[in-house]
GUGUVO-7003 format. One line per field, with one value per atom (N, C-alpha, C): residue in one letter; x, y, z; residue number from 1. Coordinates in steps of 0.05 Angstrom, whole numbers, plus 32768, in hexadecimal, padded with zeros to 4 digits. Layout:
# GUGUVO-7003
aa <- (A  ...)
c1 <- (X  ...)
c2 <- (Y  ...)
c3 <- (Z  ...)
i <- (NUM  ...)
# end
This chain:
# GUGUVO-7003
aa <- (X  X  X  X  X  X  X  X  X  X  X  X  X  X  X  X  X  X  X  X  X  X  X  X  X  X  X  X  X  X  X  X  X  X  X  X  X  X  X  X  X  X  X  X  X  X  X  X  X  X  X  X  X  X  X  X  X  X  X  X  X  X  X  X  X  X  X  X  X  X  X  X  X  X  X  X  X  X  X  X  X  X  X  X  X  X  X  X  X  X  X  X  X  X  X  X  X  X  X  X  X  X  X  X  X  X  X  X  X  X  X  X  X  X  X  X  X  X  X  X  X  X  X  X  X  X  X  X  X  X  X  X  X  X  X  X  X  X  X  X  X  X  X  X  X  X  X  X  X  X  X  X  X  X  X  X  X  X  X  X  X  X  X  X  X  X  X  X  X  X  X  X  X  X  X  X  X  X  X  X  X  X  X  X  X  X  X  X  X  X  X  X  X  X  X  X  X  X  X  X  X  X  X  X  X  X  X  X  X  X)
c1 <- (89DC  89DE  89F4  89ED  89FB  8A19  8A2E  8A48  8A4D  8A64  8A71  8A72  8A7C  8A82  8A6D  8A53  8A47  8A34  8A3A  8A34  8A0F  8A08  89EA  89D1  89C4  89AD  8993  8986  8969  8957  893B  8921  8915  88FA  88DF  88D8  88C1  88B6  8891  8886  886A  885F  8845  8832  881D  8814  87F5  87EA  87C8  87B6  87A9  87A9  8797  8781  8769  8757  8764  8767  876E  878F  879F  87B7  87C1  87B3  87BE  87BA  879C  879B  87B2  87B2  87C6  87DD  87EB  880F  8801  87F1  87F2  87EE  87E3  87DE  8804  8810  882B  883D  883A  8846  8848  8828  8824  883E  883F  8845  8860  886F  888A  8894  888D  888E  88A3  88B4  88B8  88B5  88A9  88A0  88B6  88BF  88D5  88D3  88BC  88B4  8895  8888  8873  8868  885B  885D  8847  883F  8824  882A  881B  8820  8806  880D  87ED  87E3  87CC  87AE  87B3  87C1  87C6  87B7  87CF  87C8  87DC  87DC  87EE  87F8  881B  8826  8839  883C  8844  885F  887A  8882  888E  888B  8890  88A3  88B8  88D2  88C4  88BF  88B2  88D2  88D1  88EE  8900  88F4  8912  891C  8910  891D  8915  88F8  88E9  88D8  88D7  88CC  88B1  88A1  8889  8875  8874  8860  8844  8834  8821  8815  87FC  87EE  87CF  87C6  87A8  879F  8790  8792  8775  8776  875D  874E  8732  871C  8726  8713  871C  8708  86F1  86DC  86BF  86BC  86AF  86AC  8690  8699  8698  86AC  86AC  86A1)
c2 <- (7F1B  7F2A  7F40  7F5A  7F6B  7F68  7F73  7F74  7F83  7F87  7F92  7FB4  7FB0  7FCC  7FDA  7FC1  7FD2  7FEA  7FF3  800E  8019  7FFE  7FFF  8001  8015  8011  8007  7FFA  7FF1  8003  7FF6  800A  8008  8002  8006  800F  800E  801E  8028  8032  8038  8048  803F  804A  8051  806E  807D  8074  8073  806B  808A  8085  809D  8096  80AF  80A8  80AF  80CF  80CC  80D4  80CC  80D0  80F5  80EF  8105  8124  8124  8138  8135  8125  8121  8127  811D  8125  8146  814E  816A  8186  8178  8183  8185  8167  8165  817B  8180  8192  81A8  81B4  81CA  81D3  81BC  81C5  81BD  81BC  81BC  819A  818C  8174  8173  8159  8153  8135  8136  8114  8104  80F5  80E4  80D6  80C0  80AB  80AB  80A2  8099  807C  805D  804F  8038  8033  8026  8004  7FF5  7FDC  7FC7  7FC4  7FAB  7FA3  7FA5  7F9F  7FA8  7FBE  7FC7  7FDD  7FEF  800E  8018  8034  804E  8052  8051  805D  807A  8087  80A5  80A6  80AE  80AE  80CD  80D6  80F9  80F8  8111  810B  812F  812B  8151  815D  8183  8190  817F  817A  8168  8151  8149  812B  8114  8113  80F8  80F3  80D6  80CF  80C6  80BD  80B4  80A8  8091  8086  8088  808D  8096  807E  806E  8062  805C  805B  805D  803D  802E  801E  8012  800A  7FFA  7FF3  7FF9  7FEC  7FD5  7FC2  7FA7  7F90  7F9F  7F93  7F8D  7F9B  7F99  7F85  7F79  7F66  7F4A  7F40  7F27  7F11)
c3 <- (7E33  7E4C  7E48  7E51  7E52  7E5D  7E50  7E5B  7E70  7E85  7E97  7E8C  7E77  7E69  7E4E  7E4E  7E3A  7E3C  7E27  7E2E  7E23  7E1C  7E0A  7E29  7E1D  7E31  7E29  7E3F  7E3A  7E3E  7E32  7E48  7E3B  7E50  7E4A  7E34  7E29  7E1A  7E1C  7E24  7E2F  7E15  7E12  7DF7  7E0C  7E06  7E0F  7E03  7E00  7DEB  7DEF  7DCE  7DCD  7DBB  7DBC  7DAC  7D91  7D84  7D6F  7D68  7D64  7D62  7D51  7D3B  7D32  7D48  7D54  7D6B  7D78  7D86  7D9C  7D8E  7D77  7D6C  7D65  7D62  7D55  7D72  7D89  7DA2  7DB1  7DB0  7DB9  7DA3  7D8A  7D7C  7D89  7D8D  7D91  7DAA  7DBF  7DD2  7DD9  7DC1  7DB9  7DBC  7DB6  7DB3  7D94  7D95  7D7B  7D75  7D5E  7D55  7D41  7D59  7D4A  7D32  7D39  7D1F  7D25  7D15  7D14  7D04  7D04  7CFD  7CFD  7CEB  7CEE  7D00  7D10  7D13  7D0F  7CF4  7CED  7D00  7CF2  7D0C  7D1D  7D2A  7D42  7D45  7D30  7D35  7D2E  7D38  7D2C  7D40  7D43  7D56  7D4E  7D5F  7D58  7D75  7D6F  7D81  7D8E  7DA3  7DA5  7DAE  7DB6  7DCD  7DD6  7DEA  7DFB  7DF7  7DFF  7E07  7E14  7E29  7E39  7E35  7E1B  7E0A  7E17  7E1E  7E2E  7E15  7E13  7DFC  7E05  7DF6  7DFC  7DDA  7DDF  7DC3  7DCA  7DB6  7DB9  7DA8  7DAD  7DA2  7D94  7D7C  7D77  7D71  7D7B  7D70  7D5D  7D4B  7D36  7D45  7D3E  7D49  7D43  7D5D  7D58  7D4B  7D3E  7D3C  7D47  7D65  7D6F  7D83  7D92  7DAB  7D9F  7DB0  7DB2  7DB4)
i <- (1  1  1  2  2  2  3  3  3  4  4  4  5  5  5  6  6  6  7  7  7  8  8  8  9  9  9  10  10  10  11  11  11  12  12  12  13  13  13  14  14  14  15  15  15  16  16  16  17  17  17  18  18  18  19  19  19  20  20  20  21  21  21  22  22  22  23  23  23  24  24  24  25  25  25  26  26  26  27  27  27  28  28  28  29  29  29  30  30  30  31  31  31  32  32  32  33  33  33  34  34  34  35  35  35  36  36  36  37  37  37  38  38  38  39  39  39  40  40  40  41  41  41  42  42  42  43  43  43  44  44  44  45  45  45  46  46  46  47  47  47  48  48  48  49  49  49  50  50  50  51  51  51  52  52  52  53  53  53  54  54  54  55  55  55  56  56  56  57  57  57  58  58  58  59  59  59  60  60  60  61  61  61  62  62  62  63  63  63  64  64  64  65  65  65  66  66  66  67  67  67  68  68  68  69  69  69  70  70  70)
# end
């Protein structure tokens, strides 16, 4: 549990889905976006993370087919 005086913050974290990631990080470039990290997560998918001009971040997500139905 956080202290009286600490100074660390929390927060959320929210992933878009997108269809294909690289469009999407190369569309956010265009439009002055900067891409912090980018990082694969097994069997998941590809996450890409952007921060826009006014330093709001946002992860961007693609994820693996999953095999089809169930």
């Amino acid at each position: 549990m956080a202290g009286k005086n600490d100074t660390s913050q929390s927060a959320w974290v929210g992933y878009a889905t997108v269809e294909c990631l690289a469009d999407s990080v190369k569309r956010a470039l265009a439009g002055g976006a900067s891409e912090i990290s980018s990082f694969e997560i097994p069997y998941i998918g590809s996450v890409s993370v952007l921060k826009d001009p006014a330093g709001q971040a946002i992860h961007l997500i693609e994820y693996k087919a999953m095999g089809g139905p169930q």
